[in-house]
Every structure is written in C-alpha cells, then in structure tokens.
TORNU-67696 format. One record per residue (C-alpha): residue number from 1; x negated, y negated, z. Coordinates in steps of 0.25 Angstrom, whole numbers, padded with zeros to 4 digits, always signed. Layout:
+-----+-------+-------+-------+
|   k |    c1 |    c2 |    c3 |
+-----+-------+-------+-------+
| NUM |     X |     Y |     Z |
...
+-----+-------+-------+-------+
//
This chain:
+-----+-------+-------+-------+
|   k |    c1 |    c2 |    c3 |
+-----+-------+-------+-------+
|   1 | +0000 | +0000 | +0000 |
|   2 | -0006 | -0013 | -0005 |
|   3 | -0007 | -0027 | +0003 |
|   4 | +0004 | -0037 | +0005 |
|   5 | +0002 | -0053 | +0002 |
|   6 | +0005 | -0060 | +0014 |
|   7 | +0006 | -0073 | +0011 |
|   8 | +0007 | -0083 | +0023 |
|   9 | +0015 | -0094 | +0020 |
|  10 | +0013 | -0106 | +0012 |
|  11 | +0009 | -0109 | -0002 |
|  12 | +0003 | -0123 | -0008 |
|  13 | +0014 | -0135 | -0009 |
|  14 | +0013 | -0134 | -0023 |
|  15 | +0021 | -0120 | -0024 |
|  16 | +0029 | -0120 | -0012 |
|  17 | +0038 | -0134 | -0018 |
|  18 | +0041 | -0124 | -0029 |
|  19 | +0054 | -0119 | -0030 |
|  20 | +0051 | -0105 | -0020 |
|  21 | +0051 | -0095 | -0031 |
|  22 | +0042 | -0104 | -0039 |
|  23 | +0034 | -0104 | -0028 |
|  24 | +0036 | -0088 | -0024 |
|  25 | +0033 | -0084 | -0039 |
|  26 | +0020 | -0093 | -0039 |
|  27 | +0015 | -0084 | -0026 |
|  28 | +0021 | -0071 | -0031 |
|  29 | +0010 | -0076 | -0046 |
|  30 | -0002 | -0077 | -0038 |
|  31 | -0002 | -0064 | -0029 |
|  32 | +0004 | -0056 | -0043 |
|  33 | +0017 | -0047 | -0043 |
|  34 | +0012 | -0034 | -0037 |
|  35 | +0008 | -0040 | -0024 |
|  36 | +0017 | -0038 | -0014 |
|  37 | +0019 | -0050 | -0003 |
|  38 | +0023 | -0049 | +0012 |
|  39 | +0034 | -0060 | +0012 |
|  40 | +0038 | -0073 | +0004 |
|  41 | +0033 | -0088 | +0014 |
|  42 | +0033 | -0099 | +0008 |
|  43 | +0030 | -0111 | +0020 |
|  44 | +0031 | -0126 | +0012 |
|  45 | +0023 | -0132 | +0021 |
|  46 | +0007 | -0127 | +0025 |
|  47 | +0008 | -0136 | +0035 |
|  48 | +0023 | -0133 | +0040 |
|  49 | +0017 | -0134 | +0055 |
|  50 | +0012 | -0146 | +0054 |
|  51 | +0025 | -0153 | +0049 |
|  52 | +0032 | -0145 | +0060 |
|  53 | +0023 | -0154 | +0070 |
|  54 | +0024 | -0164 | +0062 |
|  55 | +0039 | -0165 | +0065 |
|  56 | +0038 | -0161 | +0079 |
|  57 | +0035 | -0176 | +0083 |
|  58 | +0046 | -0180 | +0074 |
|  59 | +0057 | -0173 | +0083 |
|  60 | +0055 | -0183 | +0096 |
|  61 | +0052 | -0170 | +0105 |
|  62 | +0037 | -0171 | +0104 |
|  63 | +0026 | -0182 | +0102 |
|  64 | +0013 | -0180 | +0097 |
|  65 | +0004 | -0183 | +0108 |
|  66 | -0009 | -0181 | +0097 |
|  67 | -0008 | -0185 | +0083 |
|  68 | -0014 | -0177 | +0071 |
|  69 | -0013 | -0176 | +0057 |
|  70 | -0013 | -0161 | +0056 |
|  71 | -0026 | -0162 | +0048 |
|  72 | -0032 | -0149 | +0057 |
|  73 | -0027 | -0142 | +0070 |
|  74 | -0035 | -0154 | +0079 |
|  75 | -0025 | -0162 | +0072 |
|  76 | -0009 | -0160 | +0076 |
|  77 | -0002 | -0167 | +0084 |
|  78 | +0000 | -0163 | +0097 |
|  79 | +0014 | -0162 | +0104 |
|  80 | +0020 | -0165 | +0118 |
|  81 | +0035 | -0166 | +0121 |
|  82 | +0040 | -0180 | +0120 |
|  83 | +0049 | -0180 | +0133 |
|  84 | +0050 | -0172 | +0145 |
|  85 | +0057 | -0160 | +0138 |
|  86 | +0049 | -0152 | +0127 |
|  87 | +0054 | -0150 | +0116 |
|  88 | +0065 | -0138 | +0112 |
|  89 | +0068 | -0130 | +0101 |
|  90 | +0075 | -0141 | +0092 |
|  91 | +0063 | -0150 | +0092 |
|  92 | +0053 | -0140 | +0089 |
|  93 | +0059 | -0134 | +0080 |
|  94 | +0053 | -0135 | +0065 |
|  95 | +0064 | -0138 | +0054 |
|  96 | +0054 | -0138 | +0043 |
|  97 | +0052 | -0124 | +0045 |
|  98 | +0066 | -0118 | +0049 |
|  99 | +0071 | -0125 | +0035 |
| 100 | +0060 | -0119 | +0028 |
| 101 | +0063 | -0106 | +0033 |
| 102 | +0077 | -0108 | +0029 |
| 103 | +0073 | -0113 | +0015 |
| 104 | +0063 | -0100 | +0014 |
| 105 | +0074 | -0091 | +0018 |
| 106 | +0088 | -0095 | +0009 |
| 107 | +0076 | -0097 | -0001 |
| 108 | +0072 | -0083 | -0001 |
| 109 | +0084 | -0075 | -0009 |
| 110 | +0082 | -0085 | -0018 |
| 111 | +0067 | -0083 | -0022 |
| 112 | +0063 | -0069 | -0030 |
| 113 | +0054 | -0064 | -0017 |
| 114 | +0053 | -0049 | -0021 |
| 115 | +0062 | -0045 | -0006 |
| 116 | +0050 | -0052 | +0002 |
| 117 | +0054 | -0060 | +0015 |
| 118 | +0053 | -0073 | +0018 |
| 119 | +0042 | -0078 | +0027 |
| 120 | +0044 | -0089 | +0035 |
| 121 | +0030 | -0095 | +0044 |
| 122 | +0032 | -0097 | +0058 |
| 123 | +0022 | -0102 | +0068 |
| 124 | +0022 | -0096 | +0083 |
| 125 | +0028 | -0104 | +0093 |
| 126 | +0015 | -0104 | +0101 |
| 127 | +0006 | -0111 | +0089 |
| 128 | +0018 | -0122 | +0086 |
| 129 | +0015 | -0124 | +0101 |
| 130 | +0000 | -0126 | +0102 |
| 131 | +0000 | -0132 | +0089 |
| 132 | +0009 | -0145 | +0094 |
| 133 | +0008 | -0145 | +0108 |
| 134 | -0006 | -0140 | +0111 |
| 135 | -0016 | -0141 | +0100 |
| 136 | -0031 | -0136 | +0098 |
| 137 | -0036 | -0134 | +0109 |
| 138 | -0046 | -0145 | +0115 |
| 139 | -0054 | -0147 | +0125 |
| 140 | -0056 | -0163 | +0123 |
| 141 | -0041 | -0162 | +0125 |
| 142 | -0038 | -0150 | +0135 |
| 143 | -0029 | -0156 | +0145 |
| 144 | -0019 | -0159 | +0132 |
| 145 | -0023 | -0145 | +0127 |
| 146 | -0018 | -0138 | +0142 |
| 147 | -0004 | -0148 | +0142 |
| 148 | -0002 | -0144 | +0128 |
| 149 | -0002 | -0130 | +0130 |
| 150 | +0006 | -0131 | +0144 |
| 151 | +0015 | -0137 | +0133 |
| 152 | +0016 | -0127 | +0125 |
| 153 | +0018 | -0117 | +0137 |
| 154 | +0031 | -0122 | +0141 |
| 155 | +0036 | -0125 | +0126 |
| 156 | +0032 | -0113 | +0120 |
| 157 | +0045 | -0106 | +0123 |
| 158 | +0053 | -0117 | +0115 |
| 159 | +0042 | -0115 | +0104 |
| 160 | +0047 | -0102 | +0105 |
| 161 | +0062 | -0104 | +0104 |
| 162 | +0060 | -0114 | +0092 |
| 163 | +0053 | -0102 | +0083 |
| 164 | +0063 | -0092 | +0088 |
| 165 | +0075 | -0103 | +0082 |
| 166 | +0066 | -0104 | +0069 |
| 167 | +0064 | -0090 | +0067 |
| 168 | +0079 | -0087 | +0070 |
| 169 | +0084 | -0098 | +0062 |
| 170 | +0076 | -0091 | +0049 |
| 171 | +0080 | -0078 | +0053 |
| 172 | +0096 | -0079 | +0053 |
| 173 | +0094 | -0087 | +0039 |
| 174 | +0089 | -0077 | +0034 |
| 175 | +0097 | -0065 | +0039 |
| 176 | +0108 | -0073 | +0033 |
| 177 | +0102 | -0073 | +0020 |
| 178 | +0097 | -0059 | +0019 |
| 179 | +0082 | -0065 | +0017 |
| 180 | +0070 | -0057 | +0024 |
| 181 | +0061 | -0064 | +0031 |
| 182 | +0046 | -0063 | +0039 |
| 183 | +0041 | -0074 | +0048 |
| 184 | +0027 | -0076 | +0048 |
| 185 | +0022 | -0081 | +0063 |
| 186 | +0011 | -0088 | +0061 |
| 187 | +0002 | -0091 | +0075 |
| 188 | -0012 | -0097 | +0072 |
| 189 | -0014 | -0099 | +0088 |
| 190 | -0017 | -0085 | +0091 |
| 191 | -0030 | -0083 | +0083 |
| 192 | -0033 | -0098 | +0087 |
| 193 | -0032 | -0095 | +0101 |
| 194 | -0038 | -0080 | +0102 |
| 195 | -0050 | -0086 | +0094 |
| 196 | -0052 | -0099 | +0102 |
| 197 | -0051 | -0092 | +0118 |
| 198 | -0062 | -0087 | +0124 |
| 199 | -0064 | -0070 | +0120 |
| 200 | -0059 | -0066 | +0136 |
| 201 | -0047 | -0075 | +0133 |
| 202 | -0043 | -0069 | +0120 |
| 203 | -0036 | -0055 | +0124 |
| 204 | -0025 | -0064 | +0133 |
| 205 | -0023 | -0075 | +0123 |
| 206 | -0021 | -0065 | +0114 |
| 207 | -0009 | -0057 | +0123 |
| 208 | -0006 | -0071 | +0126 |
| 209 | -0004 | -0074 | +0111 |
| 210 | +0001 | -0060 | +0109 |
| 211 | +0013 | -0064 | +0117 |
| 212 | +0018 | -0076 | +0110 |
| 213 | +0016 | -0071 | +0096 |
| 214 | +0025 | -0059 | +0100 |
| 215 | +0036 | -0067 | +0105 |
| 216 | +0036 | -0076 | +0093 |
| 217 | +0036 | -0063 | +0083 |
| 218 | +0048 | -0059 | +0093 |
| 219 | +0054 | -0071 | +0088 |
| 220 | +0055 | -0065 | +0073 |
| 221 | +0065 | -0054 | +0068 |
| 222 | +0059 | -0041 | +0068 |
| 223 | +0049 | -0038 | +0056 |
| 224 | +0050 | -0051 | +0050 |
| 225 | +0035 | -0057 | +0057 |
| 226 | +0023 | -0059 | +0052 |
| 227 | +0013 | -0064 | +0062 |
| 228 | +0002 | -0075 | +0055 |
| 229 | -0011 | -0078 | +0062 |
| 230 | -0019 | -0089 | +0057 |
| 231 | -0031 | -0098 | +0061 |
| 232 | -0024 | -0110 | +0057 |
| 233 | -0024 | -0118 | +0046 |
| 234 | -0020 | -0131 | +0047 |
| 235 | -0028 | -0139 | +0037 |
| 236 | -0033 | -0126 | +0031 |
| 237 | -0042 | -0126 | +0043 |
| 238 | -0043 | -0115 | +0056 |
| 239 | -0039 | -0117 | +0070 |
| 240 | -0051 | -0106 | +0072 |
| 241 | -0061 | -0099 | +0064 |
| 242 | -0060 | -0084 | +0069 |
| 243 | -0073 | -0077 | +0072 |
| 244 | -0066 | -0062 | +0071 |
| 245 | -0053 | -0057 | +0071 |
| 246 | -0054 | -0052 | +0084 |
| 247 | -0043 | -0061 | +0091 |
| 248 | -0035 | -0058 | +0079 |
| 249 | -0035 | -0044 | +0081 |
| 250 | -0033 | -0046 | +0098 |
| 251 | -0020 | -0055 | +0096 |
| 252 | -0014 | -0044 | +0087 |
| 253 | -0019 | -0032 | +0096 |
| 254 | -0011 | -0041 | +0108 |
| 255 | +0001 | -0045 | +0099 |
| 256 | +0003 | -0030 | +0094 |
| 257 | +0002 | -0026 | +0107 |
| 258 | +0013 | -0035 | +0113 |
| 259 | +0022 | -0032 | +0100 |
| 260 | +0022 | -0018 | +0102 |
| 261 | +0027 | -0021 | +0118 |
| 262 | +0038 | -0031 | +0113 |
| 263 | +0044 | -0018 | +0103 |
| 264 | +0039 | -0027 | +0091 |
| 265 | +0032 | -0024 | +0078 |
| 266 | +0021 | -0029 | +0074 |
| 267 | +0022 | -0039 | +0061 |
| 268 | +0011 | -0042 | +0050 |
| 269 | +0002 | -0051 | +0054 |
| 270 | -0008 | -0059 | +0046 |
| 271 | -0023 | -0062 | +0051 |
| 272 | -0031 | -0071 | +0043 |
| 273 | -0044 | -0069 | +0040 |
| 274 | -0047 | -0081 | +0033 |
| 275 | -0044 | -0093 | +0041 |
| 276 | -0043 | -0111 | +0038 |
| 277 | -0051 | -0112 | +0027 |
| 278 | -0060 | -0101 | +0029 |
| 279 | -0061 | -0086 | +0022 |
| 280 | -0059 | -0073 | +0030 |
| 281 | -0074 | -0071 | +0036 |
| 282 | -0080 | -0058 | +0030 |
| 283 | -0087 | -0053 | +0043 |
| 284 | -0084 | -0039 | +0047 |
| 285 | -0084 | -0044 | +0062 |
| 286 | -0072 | -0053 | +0060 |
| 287 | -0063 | -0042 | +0056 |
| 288 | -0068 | -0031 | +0064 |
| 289 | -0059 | -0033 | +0076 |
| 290 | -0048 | -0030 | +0066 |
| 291 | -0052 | -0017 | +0068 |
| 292 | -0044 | -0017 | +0083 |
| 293 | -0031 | -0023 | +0076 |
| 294 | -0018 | -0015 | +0081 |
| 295 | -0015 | -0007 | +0069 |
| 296 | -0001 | -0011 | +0070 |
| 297 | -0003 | -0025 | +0065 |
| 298 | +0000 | -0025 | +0048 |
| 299 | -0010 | -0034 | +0044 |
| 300 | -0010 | -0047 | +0034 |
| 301 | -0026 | -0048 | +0031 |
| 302 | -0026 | -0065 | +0031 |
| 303 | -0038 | -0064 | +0023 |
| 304 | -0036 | -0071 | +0008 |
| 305 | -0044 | -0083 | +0003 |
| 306 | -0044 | -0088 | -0009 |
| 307 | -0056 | -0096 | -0008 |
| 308 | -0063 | -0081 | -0003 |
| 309 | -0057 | -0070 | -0011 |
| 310 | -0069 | -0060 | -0006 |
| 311 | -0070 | -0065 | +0008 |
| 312 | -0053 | -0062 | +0007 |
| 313 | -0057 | -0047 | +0001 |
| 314 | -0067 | -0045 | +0012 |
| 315 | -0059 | -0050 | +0023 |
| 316 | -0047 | -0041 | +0019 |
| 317 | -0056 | -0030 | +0017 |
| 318 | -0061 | -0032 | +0032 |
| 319 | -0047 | -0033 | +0036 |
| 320 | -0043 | -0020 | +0033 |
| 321 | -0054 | -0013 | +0036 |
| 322 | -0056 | -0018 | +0051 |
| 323 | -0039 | -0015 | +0054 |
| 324 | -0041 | -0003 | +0046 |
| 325 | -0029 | -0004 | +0038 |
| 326 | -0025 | -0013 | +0026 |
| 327 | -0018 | -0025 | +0026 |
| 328 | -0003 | -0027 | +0025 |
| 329 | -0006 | -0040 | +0018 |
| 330 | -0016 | -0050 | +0015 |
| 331 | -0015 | -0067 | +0016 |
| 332 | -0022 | -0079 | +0017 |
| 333 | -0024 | -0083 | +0031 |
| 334 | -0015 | -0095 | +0028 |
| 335 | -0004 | -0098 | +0018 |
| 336 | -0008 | -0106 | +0008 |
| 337 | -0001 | -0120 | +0007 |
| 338 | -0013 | -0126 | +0010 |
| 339 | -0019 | -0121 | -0004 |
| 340 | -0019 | -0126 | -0018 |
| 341 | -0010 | -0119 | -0028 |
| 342 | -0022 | -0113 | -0035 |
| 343 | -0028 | -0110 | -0019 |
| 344 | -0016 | -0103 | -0017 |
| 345 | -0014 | -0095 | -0030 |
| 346 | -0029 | -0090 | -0028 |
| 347 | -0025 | -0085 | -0013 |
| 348 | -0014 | -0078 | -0018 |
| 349 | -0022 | -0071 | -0028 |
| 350 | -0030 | -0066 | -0019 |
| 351 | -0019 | -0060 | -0011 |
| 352 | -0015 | -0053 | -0021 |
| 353 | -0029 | -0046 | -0023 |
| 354 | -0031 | -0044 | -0008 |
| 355 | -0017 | -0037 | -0007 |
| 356 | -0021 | -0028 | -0019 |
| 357 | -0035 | -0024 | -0015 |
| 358 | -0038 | -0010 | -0012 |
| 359 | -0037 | -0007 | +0004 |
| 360 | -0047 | +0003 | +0009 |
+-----+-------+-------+-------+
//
C-alpha cells in the first residue's frame, strides 16, 4: 500500500481566491491523478491566527498591554482583560473562522473532491492562550511572563469551551448536509515547550501537555482528528530549532498512553522534520529516538522541501527506517500560503514523488 498526501492546510492567495474547484483542480495537476490524498483543506488566510488576535482588541473585552506587528513571535501583542471580569466565550470567539468553516462545509457537495472529507484547522486552546496572553517567554520581562501564565490558568477553561462551540458548531452543519469532515488540531506549543525546558523537566511537561491535548481531541467526533505539531511558522521562521526528535517521540509515548486510559484512539499525526525556513536535518542521530515511537501512532512524515528535494528523500528515508514502518502520508511541515505559486507547484511535485517512492 503506497503513501498518502497529507496536505496541511493553505495554499498561495493567488489560488485560494479561485473559485474552490478551480482552485481544487489546480492542486489535484501538481500532485497527478494516481495519488491519493488524505483530506480536502483549504485555510484563506496563512495568517488566519493573526487576524483572530487581530480582532480580539476589536471586541472591547481585552487591551493589548504590548504592541506588535506580528512580524515574528517576539512580535504579537500581548492581552490582558479590560475590566475586572475576563473575557467568556462570545468574546473569544473567532467568527472568521467559524464562517469559513461553514463556507468550507456547504461548499463541499459542490466541488468534485473524489469522496474526500473536508478538513478544517483548529489550534488548541492552550496555544491560543499562550500566544495572546502569555508570550515568548523572557527573562527581561519575567514578572509579566508569571501574570500571564497565571492568566491563562484560570482562563484556559473558557478557552476550552469557545473551541468545543466552534468545533460543534461545524459538526451539526455538516451532519445536516451529509459532508465528512476531519479537524486538524494543530499545537505548536508542545515541541516548543519540550525543546526549551531543562531535560529533567521534560517527561512531566510532556504528561502535563499530554493531558491538554487529549482533552481537546476529546472535543472532536470520534475518528474525524488529525493531530498537527509544528515548530511555528510565523514569518516563515521557527519558534525552535529541534536538536532531535526526542521530545517529539516522549510527548507521543505520553499522549498515546493517556489516549488509550481515556478509551480513545489514537488519530494520524503529522511530525515535521523540516521546520521555519529550514530542510529536514540528515543526521542519523536526529531520528533515532523515532525508534522508541508507540507503534500505534499512523504517522504523517512532515519531511518535504521543495528547495531540498534530496534532503526530503533522505529524511523520509530516516523516518521509516528508525519507526520501522512506512509512513501513512508525507507533507511539508507547514502549509503553504506563504509560497509563490511556482514554490507551491514545485512542493506538491515533490509529494507526489515521495508518496510513490518504493518503502523498504
């Protein structure tokens, strides 16, 4: 059984303000007829988290206590609540997206998709937190680093709720219409935080991250979830460079562990390899802890880059050697809204190839 495409979620402007099968006939060209794809995604916006952020000052219920252009991750604003209650549901909710997703949805019978679901992005709770309310974290700036987090403590819960109303406002919608559809949770906080703690730390962040993410797939229908790490890419550039896969593979172990407690199964997930603007390392060391990976997980291998098609080959290559097993799909590591047209054509090209390349 060959590879699947997994294709993460954007595509350059220039295709997705195409009527959507223009614009699904333009990706089915470049990765070729005979390769089959995991789902049908198709975000507007790259940069759809930044206009939700964007918008949250707009509502009243927050003020930006630091300014930023969102240039790079050491520049979003930072939130605090504007009176003395925080913010509920209605005021963190993110419009944008639930009408996109509605749009995606009614759009989908529609548009020849060859029986594929509809996948719609949606970031965890806990990274929508620490992304508004808490930051990178800095020592210059430590004593708003700890009230932030404290923050996001006690509002986490409504984080929660706002995501379980998206989620479930998607759902009936699309139950109503008879159109399938996978949500992608997408949680670049959990390699960030696993690389950046100290090694002795890293087995409790991990159970502690382990935790959240099970309660947000919880918040998904049954088999409709695809779990997305990343490294960031906010201005094509990571939040952290990984030195191994290690606290890739620890999380997973943790997560797959607690999944199986909660009577749950565990859904594809997508590691990247390659990572910001950088190709998938080709050290053997960086992928050897893959090796200690639950076998349960089905893996997407993150590992295409168009501007390092051997490096992508090599990568894979490590990747199923190390877990043992061959991918269920291949992607980039992110989508690919940020690309040019030809950048994009080239990357799904490659896709293609890696998907129908002999496995050992």
């Amino acid at each position: 059984m060959g590879r699947k495409v997994h294709l993460v979620g954007s595509f350059p402007p220039e295709i997705t303000r195409q009527e959507p099968q223009a614009a699904w006939d333009w990706v089915r060209q470049q990765v070729g007829a005979g390769t089959e794809l995991t789902a049908r995604p198709f975000d507007g916006d790259p940069d759809w988290l930044v206009g939700y952020l964007r918008g949250l000052g707009a509502t009243g219920a927050v003020r930006a206590i630091r300014g930023g252009d969102f240039s790079g991750y050491d520049a979003v604003p930072i939130y605090r609540p504007t009176g003395g209650e925080p913010p509920g549901t209605d005021a963190l909710r993110d419009a944008d997206r639930v009408r996109r997703a509605r749009e995606l949805i009614a759009g989908h019978r529609d548009t020849d998709a060859g029986g594929l679901p509809v996948q719609l992005s949606r970031p965890s709770p806990l990274d929508v937190g620490l992304l508004s309310l808490v930051g990178l974290p800095s020592w210059r700036h430590a004593l708003r680093t700890a009230r932030g987090t404290v923050l996001l403590a006690t509002q986490l819960d409504t984080l929660n709720r706002t995501a379980q109303s998206e989620i479930s406002d998607a759902a009936r919608l699309a139950a109503e219409l008879d159109v399938p559809v996978v949500w992608q949770l997408e949680t670049p906080a959990v390699l960030y935080a696993l690389n950046l703690v100290p090694r002795a730390l890293r087995p409790a962040t991990a159970r502690a991250l382990a935790r959240q993410v099970a309660g947000a797939l919880a918040m998904i229908p049954p088999g409709a979830a695809v779990l997305h790490l990343c490294y960031g890419g906010l201005g094509r550039t990571e939040l952290i460079a990984p030195s191994s896969t290690r606290p890739a593979v620890l999380f997973l172990n943790a997560l797959a562990g607690r999944l199986r407690r909660q009577g749950g199964a565990l859904p594809p997930v997508h590691i990247p390899f390659a990572y910001g603007a950088q190709p998938p390392p080709g050290e053997e060391r960086h992928y050897a802890p893959l090796a200690r990976l639950d076998s349960g997980w089905r893996l997407i291998a993150g590992v295409a880059d168009e501007n390092a098609p051997e490096a992508s080959r090599t990568a894979l290559e490590l990747v199923e050697r190390y877990t043992g097993r061959q991918a269920e799909a291949v992607a980039t590591a992110c989508g690919l809204g940020r690309h040019s047209v030809t950048a994009a054509a080239e990357a799904l090209a490659l896709l293609a190839e890696l998907a129908g390349s002999a496995g050992d």
